[in-house]
N, C-alpha and C positions, 0 to 999 in steps of 0.2 A: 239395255246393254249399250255402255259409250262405243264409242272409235275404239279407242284404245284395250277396252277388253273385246273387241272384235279380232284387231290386230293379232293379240296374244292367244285368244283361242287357237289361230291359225298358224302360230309359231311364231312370228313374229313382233319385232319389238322397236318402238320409235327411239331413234339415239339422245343420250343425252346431252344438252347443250352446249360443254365444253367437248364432246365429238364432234358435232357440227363446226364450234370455232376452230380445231384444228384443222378439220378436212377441206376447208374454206381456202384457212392461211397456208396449207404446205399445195393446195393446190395452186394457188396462186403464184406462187415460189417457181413449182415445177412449168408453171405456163412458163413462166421468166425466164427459165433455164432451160425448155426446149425452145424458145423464139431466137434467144442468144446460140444455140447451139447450130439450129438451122442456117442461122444465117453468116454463121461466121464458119457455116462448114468442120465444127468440132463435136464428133461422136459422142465423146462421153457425157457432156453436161447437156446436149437433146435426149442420150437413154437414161440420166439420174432425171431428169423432169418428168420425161413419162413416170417412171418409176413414185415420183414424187405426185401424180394427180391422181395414181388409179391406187395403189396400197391402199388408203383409207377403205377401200371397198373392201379388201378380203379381210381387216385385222377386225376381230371382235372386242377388243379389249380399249377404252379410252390410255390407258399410260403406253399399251404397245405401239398404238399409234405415236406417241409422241416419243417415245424412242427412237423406232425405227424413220420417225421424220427427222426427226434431229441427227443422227446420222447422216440421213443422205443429204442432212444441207448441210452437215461437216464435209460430206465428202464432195458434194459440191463446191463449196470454199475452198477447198486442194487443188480443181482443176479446172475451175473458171480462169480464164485469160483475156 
């Protein structure tokens, strides 16, 4: 029995590659965007950053991820200053 049918016995499932690149890069983004937000003392682009590193955790879908990232870094783009 490999890893990976051990894994799956037990419920779980290893992500596939382009989920990992995304949850990489929107993490990244949101570091950006709460360091900016901290320090410049502006609420909303430090709560779209958190928002932006921890989502990847709850979406089980690769395209939902990348929706819902894409949004929050449109709506990041809105209220960055």
């Amino acid at each position: 029995m490999s890893f990976t049918d051990m894994l799956q016995a037990f419920g779980l499932e290893i992500p596939s590659p382009p989920y990992i690149v995304g949850a990489i890069l929107f993490g990244i983004v949101g570091l950006a965007a709460w360091r900016h937000g901290r320090r410049a003392k502006l609420p909303r682009p430090k709560w779209i950053g958190v928002a932006l590193m921890f989502y990847p955790y709850v979406t089980p879908q690769t395209w939902l991820m990348y929706l819902v990232g894409a949004g929050l870094c449109v709506w990041l783009y809105f209220v960055w200053q």
